[in-house]
HTML snippet that shows the backbone in 3Dmol.js (N, CA, C, O; Angstrom):
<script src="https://3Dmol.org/build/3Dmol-min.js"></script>
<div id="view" style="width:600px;height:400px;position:relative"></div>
<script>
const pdb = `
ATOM      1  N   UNK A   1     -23.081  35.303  26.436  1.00  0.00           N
ATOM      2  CA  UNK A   1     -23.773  34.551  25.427  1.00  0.00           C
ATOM      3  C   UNK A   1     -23.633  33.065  25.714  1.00  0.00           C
ATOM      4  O   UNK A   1     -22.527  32.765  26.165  1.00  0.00           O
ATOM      5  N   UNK A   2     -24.448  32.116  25.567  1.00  0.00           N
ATOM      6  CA  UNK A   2     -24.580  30.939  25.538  1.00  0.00           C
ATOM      7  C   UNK A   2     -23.947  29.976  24.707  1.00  0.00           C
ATOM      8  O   UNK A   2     -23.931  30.144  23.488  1.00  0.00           O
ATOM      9  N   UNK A   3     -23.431  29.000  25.232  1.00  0.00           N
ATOM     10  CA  UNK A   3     -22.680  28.243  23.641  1.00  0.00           C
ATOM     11  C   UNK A   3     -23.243  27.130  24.347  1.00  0.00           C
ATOM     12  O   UNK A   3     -23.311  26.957  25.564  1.00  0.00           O
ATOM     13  N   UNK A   4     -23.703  26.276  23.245  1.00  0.00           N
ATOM     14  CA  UNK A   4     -23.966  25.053  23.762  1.00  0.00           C
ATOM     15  C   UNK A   4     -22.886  23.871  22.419  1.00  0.00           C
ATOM     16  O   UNK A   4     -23.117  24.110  21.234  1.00  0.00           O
ATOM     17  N   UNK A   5     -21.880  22.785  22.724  1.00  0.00           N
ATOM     18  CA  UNK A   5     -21.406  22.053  22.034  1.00  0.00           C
ATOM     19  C   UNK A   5     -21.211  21.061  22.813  1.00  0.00           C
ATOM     20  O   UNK A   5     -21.155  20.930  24.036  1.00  0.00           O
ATOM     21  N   UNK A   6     -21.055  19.961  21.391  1.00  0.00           N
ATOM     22  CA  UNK A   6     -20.894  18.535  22.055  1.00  0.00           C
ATOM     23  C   UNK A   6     -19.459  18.305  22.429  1.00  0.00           C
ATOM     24  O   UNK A   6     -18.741  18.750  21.533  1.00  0.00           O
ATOM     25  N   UNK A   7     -18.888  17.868  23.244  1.00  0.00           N
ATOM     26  CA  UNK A   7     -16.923  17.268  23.731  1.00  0.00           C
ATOM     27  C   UNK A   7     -16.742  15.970  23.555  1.00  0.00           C
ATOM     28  O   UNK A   7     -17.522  15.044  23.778  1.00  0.00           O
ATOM     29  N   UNK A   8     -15.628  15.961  23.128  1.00  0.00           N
ATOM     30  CA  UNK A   8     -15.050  14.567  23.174  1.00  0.00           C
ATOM     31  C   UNK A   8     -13.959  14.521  23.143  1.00  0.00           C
ATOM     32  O   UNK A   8     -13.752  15.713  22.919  1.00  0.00           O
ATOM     33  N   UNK A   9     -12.727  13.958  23.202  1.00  0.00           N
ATOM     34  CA  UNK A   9     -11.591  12.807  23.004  1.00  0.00           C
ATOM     35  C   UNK A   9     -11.294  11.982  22.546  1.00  0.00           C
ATOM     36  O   UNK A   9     -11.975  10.963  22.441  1.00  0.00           O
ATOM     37  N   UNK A  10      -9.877  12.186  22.003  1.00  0.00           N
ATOM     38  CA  UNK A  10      -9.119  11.489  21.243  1.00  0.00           C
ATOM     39  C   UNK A  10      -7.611  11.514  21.175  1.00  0.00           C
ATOM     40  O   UNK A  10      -7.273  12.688  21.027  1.00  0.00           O
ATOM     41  N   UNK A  11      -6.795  10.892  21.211  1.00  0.00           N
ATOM     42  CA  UNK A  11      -5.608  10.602  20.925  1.00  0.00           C
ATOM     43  C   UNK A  11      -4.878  10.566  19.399  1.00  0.00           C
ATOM     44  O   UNK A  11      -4.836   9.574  18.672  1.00  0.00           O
ATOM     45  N   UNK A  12      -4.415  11.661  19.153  1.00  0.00           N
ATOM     46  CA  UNK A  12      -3.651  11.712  18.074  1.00  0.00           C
ATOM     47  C   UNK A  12      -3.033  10.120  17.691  1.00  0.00           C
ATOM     48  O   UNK A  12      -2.005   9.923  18.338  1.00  0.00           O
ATOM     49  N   UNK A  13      -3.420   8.902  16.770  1.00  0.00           N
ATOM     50  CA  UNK A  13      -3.345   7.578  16.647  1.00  0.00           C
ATOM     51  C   UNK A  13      -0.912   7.782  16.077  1.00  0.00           C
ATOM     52  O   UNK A  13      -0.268   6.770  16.351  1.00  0.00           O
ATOM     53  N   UNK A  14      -0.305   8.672  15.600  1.00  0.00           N
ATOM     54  CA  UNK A  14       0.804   8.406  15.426  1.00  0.00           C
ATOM     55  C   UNK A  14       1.329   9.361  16.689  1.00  0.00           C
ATOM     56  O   UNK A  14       2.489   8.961  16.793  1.00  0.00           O
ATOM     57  N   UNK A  15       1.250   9.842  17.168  1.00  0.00           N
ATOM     58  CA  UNK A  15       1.994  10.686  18.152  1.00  0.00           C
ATOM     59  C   UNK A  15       1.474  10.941  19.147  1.00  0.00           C
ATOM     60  O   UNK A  15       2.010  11.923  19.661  1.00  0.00           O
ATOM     61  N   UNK A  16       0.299  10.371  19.981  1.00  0.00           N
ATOM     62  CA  UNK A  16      -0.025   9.941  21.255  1.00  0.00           C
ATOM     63  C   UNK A  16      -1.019  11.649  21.879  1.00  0.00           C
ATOM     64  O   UNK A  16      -1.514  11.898  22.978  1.00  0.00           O
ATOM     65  N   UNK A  17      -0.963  12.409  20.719  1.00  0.00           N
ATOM     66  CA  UNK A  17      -1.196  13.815  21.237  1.00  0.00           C
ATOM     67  C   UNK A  17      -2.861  13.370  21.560  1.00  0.00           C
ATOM     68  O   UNK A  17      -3.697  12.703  20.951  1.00  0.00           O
ATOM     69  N   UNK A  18      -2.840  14.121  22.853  1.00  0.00           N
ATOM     70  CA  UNK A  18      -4.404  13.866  23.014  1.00  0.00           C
ATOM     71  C   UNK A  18      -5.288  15.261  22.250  1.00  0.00           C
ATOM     72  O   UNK A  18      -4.491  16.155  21.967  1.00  0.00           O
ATOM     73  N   UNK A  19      -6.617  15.568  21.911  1.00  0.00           N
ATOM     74  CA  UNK A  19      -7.021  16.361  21.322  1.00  0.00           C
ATOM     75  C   UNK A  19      -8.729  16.443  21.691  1.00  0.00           C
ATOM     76  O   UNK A  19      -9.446  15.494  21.377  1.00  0.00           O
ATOM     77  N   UNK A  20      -9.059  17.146  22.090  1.00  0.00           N
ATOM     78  CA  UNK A  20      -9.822  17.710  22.390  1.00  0.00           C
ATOM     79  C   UNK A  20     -11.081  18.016  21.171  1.00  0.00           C
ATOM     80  O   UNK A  20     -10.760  18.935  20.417  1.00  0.00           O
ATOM     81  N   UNK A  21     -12.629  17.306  20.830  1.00  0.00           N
ATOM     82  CA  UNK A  21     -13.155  18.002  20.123  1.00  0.00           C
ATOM     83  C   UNK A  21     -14.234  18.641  20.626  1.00  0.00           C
ATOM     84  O   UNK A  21     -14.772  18.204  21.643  1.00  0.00           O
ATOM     85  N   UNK A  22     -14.738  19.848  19.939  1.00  0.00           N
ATOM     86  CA  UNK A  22     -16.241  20.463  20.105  1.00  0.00           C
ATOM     87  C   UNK A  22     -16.754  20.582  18.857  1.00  0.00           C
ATOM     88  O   UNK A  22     -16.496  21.313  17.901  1.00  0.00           O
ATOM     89  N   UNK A  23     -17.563  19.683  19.070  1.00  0.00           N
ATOM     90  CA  UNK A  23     -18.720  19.941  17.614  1.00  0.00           C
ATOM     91  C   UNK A  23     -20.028  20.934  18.000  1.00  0.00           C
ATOM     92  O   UNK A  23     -20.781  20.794  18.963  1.00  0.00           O
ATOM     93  N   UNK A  24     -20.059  21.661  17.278  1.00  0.00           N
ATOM     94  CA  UNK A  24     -20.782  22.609  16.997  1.00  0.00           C
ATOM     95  C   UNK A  24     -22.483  22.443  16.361  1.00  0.00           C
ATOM     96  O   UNK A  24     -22.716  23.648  16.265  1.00  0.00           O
ATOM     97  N   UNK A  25     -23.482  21.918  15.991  1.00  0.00           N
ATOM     98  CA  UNK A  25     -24.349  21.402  15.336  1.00  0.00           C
ATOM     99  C   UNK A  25     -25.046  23.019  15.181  1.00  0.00           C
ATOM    100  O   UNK A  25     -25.778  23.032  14.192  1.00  0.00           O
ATOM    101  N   UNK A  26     -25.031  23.598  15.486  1.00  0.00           N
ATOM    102  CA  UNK A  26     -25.808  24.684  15.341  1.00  0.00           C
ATOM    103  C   UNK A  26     -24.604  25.961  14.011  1.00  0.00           C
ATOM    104  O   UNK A  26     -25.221  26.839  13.406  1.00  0.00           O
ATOM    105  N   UNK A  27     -23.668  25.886  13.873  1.00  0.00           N
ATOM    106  CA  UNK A  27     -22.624  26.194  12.913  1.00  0.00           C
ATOM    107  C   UNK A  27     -22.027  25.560  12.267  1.00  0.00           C
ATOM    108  O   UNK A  27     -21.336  25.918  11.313  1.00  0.00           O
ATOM    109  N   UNK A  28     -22.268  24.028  12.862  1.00  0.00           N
ATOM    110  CA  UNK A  28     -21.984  22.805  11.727  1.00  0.00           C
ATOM    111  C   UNK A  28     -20.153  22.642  11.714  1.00  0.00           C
ATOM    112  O   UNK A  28     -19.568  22.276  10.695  1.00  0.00           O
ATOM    113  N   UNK A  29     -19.608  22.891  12.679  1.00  0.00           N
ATOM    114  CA  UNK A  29     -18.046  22.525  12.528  1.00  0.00           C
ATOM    115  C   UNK A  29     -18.070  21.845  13.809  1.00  0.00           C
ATOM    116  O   UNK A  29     -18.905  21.673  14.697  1.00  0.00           O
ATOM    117  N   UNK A  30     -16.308  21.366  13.502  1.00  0.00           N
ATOM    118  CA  UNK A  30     -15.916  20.754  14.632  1.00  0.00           C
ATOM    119  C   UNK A  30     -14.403  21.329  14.861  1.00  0.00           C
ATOM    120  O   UNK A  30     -13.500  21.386  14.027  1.00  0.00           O
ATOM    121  N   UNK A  31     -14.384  21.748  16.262  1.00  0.00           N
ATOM    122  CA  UNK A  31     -13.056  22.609  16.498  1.00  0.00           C
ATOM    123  C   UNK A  31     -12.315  21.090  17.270  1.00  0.00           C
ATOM    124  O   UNK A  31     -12.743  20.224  18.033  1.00  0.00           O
ATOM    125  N   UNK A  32     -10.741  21.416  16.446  1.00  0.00           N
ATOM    126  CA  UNK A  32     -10.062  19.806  17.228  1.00  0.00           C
ATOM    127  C   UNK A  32      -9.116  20.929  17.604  1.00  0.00           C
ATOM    128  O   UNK A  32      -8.810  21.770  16.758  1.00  0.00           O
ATOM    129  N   UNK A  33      -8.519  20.989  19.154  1.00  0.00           N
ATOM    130  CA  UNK A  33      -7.811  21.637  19.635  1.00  0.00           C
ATOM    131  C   UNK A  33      -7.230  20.888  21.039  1.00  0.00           C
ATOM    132  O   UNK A  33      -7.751  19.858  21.467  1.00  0.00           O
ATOM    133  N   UNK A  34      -6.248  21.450  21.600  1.00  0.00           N
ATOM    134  CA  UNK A  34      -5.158  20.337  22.784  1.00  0.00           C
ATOM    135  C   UNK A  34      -5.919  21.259  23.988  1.00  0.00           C
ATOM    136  O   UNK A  34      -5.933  20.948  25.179  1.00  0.00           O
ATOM    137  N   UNK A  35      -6.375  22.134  23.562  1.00  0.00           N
ATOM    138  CA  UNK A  35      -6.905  23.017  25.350  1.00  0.00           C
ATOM    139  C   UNK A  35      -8.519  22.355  25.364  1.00  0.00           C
ATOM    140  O   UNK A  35      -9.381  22.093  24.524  1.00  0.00           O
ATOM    141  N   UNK A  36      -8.375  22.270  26.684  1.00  0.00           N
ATOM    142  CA  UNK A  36     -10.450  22.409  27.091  1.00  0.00           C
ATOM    143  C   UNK A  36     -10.495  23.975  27.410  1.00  0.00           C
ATOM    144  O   UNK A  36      -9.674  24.644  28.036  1.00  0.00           O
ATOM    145  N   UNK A  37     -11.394  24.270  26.950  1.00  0.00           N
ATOM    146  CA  UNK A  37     -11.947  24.864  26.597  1.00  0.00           C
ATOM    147  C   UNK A  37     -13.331  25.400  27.820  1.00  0.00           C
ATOM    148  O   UNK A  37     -14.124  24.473  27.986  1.00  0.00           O
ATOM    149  N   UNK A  38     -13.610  26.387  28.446  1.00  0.00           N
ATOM    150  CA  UNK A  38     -14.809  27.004  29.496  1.00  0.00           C
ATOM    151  C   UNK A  38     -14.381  28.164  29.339  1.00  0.00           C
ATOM    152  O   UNK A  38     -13.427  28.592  29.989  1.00  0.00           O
ATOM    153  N   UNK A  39     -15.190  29.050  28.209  1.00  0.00           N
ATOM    154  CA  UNK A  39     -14.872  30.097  28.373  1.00  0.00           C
ATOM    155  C   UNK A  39     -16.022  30.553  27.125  1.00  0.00           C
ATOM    156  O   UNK A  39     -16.116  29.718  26.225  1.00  0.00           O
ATOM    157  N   UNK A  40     -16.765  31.603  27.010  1.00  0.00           N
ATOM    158  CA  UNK A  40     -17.674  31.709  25.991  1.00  0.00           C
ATOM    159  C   UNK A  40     -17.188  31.070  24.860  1.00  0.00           C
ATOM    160  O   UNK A  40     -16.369  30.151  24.889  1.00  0.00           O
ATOM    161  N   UNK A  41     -17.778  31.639  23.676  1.00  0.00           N
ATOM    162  CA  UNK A  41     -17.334  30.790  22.364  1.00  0.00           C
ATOM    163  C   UNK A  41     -16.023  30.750  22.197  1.00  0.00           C
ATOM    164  O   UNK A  41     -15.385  31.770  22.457  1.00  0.00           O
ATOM    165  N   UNK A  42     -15.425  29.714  21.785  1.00  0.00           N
ATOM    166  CA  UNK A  42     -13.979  29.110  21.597  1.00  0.00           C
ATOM    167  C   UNK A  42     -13.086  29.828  20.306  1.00  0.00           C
ATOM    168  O   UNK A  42     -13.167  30.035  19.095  1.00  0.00           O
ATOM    169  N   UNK A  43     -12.304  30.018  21.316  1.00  0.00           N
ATOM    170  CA  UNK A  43     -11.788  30.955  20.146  1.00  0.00           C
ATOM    171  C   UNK A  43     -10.160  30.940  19.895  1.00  0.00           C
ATOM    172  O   UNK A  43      -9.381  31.791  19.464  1.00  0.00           O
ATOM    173  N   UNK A  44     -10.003  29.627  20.346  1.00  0.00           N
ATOM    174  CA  UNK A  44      -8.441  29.336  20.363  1.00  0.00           C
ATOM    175  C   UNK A  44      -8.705  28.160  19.799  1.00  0.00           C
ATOM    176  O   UNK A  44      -8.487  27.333  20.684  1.00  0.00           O
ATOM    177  N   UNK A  45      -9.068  27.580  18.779  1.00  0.00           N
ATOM    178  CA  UNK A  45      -9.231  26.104  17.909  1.00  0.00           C
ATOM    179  C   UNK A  45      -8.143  25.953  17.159  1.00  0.00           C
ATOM    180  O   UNK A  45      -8.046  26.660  16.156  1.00  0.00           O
ATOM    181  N   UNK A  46      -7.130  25.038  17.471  1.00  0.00           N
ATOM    182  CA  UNK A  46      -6.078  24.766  16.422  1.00  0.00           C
ATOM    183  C   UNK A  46      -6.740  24.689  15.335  1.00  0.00           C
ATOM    184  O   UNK A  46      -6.382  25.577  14.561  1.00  0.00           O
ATOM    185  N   UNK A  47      -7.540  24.035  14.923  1.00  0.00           N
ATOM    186  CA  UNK A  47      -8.566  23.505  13.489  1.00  0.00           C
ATOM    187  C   UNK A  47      -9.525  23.284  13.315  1.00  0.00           C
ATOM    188  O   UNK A  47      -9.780  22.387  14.118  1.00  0.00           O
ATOM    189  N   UNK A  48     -10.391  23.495  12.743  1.00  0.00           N
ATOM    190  CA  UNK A  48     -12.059  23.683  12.627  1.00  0.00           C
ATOM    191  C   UNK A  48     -12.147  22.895  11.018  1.00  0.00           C
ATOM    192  O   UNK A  48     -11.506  23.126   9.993  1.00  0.00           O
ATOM    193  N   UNK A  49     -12.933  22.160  11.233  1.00  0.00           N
ATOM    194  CA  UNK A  49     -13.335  21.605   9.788  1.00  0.00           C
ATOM    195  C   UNK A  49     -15.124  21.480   9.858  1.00  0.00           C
ATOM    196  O   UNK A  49     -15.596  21.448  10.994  1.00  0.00           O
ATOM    197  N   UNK A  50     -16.018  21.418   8.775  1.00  0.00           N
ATOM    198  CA  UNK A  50     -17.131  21.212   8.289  1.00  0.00           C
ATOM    199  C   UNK A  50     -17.790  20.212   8.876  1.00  0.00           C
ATOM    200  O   UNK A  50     -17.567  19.166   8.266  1.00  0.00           O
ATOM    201  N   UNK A  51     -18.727  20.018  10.075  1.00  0.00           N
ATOM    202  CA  UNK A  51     -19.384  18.644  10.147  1.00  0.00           C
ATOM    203  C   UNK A  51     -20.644  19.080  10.463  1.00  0.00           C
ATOM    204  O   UNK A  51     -20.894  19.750  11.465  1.00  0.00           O
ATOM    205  N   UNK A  52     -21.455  18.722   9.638  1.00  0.00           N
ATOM    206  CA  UNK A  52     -22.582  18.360  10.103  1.00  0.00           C
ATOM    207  C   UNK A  52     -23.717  17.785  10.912  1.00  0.00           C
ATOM    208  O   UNK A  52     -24.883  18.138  11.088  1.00  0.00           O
ATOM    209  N   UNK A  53     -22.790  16.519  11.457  1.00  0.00           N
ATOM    210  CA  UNK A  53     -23.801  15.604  12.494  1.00  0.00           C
ATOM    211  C   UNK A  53     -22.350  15.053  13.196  1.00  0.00           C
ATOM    212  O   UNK A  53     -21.240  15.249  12.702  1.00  0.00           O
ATOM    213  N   UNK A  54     -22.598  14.371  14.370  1.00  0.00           N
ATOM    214  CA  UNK A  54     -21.862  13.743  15.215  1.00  0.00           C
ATOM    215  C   UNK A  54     -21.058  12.285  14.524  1.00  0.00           C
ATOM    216  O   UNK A  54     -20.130  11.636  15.006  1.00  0.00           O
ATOM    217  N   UNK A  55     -21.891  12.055  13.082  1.00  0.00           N
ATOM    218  CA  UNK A  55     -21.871  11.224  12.232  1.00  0.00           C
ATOM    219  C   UNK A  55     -20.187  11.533  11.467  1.00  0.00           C
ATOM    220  O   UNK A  55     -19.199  10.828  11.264  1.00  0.00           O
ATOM    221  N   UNK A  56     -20.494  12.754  11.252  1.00  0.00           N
ATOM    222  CA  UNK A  56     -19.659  13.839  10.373  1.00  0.00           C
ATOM    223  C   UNK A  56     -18.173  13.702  10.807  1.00  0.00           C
ATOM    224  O   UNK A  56     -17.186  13.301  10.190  1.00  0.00           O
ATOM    225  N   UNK A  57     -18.347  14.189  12.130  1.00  0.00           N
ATOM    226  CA  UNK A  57     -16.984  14.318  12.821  1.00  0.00           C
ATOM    227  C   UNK A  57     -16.405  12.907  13.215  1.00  0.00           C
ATOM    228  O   UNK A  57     -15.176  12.923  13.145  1.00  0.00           O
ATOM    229  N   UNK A  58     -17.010  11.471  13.681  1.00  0.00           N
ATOM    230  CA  UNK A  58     -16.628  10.482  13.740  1.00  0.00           C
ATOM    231  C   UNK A  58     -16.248   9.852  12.314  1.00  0.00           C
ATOM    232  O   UNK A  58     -15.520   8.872  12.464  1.00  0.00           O
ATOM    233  N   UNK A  59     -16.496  10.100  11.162  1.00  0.00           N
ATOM    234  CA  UNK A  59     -15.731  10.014   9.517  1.00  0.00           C
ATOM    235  C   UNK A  59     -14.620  10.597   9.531  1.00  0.00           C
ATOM    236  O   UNK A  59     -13.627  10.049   9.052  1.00  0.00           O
ATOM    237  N   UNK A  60     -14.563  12.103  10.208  1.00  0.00           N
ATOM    238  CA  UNK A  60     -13.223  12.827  10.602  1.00  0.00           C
ATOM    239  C   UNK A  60     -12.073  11.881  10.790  1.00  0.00           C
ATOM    240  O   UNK A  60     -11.169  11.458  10.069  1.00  0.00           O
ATOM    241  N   UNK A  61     -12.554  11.666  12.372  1.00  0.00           N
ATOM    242  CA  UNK A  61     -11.717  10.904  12.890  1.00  0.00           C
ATOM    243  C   UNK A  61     -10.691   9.285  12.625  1.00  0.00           C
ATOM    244  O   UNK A  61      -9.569   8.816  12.813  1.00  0.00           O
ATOM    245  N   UNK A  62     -11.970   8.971  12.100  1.00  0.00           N
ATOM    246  CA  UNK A  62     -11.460   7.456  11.609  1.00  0.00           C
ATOM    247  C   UNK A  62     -10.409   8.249  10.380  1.00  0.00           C
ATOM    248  O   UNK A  62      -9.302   7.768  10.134  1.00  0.00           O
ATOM    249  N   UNK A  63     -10.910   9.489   9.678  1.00  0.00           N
ATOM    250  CA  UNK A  63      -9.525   9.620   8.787  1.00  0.00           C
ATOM    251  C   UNK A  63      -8.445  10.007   9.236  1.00  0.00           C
ATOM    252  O   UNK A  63      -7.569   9.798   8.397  1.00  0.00           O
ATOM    253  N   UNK A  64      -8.117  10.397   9.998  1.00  0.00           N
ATOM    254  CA  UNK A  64      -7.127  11.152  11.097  1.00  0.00           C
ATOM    255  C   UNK A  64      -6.470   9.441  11.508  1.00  0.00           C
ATOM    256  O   UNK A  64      -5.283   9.258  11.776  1.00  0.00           O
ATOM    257  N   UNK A  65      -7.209   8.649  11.488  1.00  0.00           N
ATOM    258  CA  UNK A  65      -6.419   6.940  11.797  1.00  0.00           C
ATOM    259  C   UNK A  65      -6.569   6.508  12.944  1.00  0.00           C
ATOM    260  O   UNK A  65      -5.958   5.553  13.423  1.00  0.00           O
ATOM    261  N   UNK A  66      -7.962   7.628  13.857  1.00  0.00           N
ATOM    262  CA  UNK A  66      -8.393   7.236  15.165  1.00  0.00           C
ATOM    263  C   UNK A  66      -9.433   6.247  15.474  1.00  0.00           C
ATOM    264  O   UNK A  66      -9.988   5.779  14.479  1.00  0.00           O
ATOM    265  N   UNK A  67      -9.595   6.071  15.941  1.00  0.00           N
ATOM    266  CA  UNK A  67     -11.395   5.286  16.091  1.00  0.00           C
ATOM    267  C   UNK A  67     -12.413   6.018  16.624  1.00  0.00           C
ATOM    268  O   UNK A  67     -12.761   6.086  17.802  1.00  0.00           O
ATOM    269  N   UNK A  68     -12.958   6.674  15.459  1.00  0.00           N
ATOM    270  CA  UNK A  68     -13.867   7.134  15.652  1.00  0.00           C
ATOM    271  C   UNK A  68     -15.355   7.286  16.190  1.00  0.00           C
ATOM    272  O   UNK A  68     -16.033   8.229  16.599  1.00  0.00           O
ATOM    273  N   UNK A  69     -15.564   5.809  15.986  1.00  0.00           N
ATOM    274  CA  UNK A  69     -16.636   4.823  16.652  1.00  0.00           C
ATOM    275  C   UNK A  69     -16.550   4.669  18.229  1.00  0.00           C
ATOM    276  O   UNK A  69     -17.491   4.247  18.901  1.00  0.00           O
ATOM    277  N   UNK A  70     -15.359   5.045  18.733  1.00  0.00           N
ATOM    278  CA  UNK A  70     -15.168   4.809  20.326  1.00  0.00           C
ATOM    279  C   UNK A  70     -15.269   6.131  21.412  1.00  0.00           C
ATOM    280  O   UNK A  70     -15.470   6.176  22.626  1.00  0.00           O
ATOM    281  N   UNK A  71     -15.053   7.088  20.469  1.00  0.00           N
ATOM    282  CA  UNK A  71     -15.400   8.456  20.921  1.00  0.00           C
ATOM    283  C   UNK A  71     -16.554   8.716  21.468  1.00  0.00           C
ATOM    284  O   UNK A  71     -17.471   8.900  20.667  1.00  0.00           O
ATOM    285  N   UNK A  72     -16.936   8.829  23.189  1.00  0.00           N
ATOM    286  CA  UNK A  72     -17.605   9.396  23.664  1.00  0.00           C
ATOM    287  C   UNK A  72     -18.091  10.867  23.403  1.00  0.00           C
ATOM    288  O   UNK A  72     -17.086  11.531  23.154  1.00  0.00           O
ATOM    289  N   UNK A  73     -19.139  11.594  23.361  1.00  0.00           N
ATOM    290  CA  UNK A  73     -19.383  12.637  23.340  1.00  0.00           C
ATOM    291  C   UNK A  73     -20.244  13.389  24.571  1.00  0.00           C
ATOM    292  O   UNK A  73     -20.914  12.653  25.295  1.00  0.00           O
ATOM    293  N   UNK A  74     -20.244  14.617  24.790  1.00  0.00           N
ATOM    294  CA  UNK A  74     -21.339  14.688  26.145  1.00  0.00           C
ATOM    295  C   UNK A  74     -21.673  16.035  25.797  1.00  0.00           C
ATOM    296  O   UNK A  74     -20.706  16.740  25.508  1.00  0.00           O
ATOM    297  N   UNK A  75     -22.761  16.544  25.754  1.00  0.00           N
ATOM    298  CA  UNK A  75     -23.205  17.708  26.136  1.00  0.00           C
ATOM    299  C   UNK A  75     -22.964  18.881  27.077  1.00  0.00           C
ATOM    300  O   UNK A  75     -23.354  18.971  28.241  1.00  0.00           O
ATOM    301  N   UNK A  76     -22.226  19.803  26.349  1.00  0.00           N
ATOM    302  CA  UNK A  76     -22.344  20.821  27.515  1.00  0.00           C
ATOM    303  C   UNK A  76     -22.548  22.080  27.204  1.00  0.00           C
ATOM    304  O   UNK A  76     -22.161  22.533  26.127  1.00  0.00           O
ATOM    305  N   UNK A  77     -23.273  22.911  28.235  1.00  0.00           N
ATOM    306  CA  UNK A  77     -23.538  24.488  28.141  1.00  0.00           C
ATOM    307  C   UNK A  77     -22.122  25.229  28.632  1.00  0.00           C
ATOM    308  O   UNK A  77     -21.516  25.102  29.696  1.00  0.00           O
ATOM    309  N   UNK A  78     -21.765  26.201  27.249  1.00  0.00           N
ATOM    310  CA  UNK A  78     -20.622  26.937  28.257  1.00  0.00           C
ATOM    311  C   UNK A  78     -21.131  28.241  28.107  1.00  0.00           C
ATOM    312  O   UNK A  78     -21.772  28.642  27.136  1.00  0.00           O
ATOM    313  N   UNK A  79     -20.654  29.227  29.640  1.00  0.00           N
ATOM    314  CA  UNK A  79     -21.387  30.333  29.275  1.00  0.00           C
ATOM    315  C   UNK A  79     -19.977  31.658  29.766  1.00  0.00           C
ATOM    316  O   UNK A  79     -20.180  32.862  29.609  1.00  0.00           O
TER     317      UNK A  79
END
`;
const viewer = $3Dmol.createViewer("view");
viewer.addModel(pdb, "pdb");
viewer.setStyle({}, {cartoon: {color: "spectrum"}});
viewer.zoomTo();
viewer.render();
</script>
């Protein structure tokens, strides 16, 4: 099966942990987890929360105490 989600990075802002996101736009979450992830749908997500737009998950972040605004994102097909 096909998964298509957006990736990005971030650094846990008090404890340096780096974290891994995939936003989802087609199920509308965003999985924040320490593994990358190539493997059909993801199914090892430390945490999944509600986002709607790329908008969504960068509000996330800035609450988490990251900068959310600096977060690259990129497109990818995993299959």
């Amino acid at each position: 099966m096909a998964y298509y989600v957006y990736k990005g990075a971030v650094k846990h802002p008090a404890y340096e942990l780096p974290f891994i996101l995939y936003f989802d736009s087609y199920e509308e979450s965003v999985c924040i987890t320490t593994y990358d992830i190539h493997s059909p749908k993801p199914s090892i997500c430390n945490y999944q929360f509600p986002a709607r737009s790329l908008n969504d998950v960068r509000i996330l972040i800035n609450k988490m105490g990251a900068d959310g605004d600096s977060v690259i994102f990129k497109y990818y097909y995993l299959h």
